[in-house]
N, C-alpha and C positions, 0 to 999 in steps of 0.2 A: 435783814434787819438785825441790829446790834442784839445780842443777847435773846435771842428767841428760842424758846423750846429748852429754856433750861441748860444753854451749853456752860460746860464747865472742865476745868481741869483738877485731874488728883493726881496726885506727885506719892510712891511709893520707894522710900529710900535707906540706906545701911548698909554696913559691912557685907562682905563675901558670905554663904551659906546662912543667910537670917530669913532665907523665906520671899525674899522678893519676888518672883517668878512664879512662886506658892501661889502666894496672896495675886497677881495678878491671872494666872487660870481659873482660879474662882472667881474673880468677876467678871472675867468674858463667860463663862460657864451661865452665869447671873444673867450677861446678858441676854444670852443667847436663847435660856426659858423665855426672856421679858420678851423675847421673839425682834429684838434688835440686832440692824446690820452691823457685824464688826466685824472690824480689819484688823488685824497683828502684822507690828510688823517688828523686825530687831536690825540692829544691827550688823553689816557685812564682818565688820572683825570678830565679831561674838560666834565663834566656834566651838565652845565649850561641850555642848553636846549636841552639835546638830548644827549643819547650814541653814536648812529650812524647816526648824522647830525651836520653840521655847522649850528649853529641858531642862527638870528638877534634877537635885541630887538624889531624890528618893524614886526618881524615874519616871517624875510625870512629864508626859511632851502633850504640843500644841502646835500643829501647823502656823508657821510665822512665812511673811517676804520679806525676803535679806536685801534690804537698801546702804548703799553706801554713803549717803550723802542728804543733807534737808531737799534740796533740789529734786533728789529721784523720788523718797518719800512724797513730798506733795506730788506729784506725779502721779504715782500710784494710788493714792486714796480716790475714790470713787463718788460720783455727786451723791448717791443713794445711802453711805454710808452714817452711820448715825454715833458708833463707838469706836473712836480710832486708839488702840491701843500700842504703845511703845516700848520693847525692854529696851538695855542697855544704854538706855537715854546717854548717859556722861562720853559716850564716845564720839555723840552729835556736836557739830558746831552750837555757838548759841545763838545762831540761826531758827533753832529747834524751839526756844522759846517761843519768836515771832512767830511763827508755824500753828504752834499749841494757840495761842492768843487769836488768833482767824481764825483755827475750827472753833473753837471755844464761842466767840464772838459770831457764828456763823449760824451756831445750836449743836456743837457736836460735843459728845462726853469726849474727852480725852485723858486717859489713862495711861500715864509715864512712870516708868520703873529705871532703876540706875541706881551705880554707886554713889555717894554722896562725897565722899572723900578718896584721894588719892593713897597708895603706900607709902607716903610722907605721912599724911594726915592733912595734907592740905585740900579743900575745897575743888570739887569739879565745878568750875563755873557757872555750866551750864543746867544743875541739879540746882545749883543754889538761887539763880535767877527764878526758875521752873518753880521750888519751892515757895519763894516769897508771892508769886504771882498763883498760884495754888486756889483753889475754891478747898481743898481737902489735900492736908499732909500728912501720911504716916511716915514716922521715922521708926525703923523695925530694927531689934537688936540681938545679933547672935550670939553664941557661947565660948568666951575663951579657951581656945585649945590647954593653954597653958595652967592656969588657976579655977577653971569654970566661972568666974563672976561673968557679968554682961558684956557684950564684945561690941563696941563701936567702932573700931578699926578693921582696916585688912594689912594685915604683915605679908610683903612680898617676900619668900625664901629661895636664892639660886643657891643651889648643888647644899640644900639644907640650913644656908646660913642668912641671916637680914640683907636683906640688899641693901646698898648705899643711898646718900641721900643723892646721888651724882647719876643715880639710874636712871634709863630712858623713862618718862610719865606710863606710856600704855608698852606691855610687853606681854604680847603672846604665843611665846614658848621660851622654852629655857629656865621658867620658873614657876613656882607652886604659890598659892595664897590661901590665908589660913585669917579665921578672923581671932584678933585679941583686944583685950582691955585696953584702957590709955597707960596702967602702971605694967603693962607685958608688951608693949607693943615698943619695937626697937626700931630708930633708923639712924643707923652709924653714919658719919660727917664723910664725905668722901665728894 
């Protein structure tokens, strides 16, 4: 039955090093006292600190299932389960939307985490859809390396310097990400 039991989506989103991953361990942590079944799961490319964990920069991990695709994802979530939680959302097709939208629609909490913007500055699709369609959005904002004001961006840096605006969209390895402001945040014409 449509909307039963309260299901809903919350959309957790911002620059690189703003606590995304923070804020979603405390509330599987949450759920997990309320004594609800939850699932994690992330992303296959998200290797950051772990294949099969969510990992903070300050060290905190969470057992995650590394899915490659919406396809394997539904798959794995389980009929008993009640809090389906997501990092790296932006790297899902926006298939991932229609997915949230059926648990949601089914009774299930679902909590999505992702960047919201690319090292252009341009929009992840699939954060932006996920957002508007949101019961709860936080947008979280990290600390410019460069000036300390608030950091809404992520500056991609190869071998130290801005990457171009001619770079591949998702790139992991060969380059570092560093969050800045809109007036430090550079992406040279290339």
């Amino acid at each position: 039955m449509k909307g039963e039991k309260n299901g809903r989506i919350e959309v957790i989103c911002g620059p690189v090093l703003c606590g995304k991953t923070t804020e979603l361990i405390r509330l599987i942590r949450q759920a997990e006292i309320a004594k609800q079944n939850v699932q994690v799961f992330k992303h296959h490319f998200d290797i950051q600190h772990s294949v099969a964990n969510l990992g903070t920069n300050d060290g905190m991990n969470y057992q995650a299932w590394s899915v490659a695709n919406v396809p394997e994802l539904r798959k794995a979530i389980w009929p008993q389960t009640t809090v389906v939680v997501i990092d790296a959302a932006h790297l899902f097709s926006l298939k991932l939307a229609q997915l949230a939208n059926e648990l949601a629609d089914a009774g299930k909490r679902v909590i999505i985490a992702g960047l919201d913007q690319d090292f252009t500055g341009t929009e992840f699709e699939t954060m932006a859809v996920l957002g508007a369609q949101a019961e709860k959005l936080t947008k979280l904002s990290a600390v410019c390396v460069v000036c300390g004001s608030p950091a809404s961006r992520s500056q991609r840096l190869i071998k130290g310097e801005p990457a171009l605006s001619s770079d591949i969209r998702i790139r992991l390895e060969g380059c570092t990400h560093e969050p800045r402001c809109r007036g430090c945040h550079v992406v040279p014409k290339g």
